[in-house]
C-alpha positions in Angstrom: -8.7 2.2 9.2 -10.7 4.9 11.0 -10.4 8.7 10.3 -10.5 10.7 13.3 -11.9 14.1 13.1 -10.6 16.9 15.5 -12.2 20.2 16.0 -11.1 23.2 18.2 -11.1 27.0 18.8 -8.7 29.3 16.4 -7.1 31.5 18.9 -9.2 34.4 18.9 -7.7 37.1 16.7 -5.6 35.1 15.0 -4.7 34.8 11.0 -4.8 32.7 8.9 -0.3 32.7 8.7 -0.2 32.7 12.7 -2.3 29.4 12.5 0.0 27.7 10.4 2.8 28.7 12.0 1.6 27.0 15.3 0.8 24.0 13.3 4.6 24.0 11.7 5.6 23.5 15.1 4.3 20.4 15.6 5.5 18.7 12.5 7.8 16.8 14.0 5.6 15.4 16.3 3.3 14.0 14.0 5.9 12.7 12.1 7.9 10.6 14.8 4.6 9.0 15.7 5.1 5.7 13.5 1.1 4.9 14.3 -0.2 7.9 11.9 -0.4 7.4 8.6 -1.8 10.7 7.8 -3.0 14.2 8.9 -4.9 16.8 7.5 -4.5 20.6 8.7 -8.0 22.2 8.0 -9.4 25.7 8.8 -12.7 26.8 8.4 -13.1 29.7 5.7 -14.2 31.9 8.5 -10.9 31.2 10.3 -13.3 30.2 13.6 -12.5 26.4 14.0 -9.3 24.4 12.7 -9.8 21.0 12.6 -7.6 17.6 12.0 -8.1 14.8 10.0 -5.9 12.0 11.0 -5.5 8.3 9.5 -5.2 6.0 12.2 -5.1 1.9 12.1 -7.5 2.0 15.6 -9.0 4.1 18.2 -6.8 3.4 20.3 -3.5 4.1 18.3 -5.4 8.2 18.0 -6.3 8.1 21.9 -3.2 7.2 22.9 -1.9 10.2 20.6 -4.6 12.5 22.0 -4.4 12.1 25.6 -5.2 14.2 28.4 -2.1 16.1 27.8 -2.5 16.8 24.6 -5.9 18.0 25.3 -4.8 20.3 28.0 -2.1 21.6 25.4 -5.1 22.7 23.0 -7.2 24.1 25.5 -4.3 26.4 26.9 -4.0 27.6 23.5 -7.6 28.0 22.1 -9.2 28.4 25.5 -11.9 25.3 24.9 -12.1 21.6 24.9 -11.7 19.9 21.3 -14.1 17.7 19.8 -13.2 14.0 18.5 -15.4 11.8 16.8 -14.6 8.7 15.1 -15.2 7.5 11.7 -14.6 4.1 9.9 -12.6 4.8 6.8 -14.1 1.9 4.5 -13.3 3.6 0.7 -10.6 5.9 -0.2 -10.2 7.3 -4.0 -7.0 9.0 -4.4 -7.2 10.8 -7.8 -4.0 12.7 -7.6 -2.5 9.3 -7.5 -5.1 7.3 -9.9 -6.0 4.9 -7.1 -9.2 3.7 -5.2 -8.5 1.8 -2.0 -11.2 -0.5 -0.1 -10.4 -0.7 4.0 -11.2 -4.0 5.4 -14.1 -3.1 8.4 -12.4 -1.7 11.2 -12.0 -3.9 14.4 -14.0 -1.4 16.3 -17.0 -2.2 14.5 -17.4 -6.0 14.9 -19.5 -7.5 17.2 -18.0 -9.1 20.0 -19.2 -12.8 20.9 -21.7 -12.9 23.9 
């Protein structure tokens, strides 16, 4: 599995309510893509930078969702570029639901034959 982290502008002079009424908005979307299996809606306590978490099964399935697009969607609206990186989500404990869950390695990180 990899986690892919997304950080961008808040719109300058926005709340805390205006932000998540943008991010209602695009419910929808995140829920017709059948790649996704989860995303997190994060704001830093200073209200500065939002951020997304998102559960993907592979780079690619979260590059194809974040396009060039979609990027130029979130720079219209923040007025900057938004950050991706990449992580391999290897262990997951899920206390609310009493469970611990081991990822085999993702296909990213395997060395290719030479």
């Amino acid at each position: 599995m990899i986690l892919e982290l997304v950080e961008f502008n808040s719109p300058k002079g926005w709340t805390r309510e205006q932000i998540a009424e943008d991010a209602r908005h695009v419910i929808p979307k995140w829920q017709a893509n059948t790649e996704l299996v989860r995303k997190h809606f994060l704001l830093e306590l200073n209200g500065k930078t939002g951020a997304g978490v998102y559960i993907w099964p592979s780079v690619e399935a979260a590059q194809r969702a974040h396009n060039e697009v979609w990027r130029q969607s979130v720079i219209k609206r923040t007025g900057g570029a938004p950050t991706i990186r990449y992580f391999d989500l290897f262990l997951l404990i899920d206390n609310e639901n009493g469970t611990v869950k081991e990822f085999s390695e993702a296909a990213e990180l395997k060395p290719t034959a030479a």
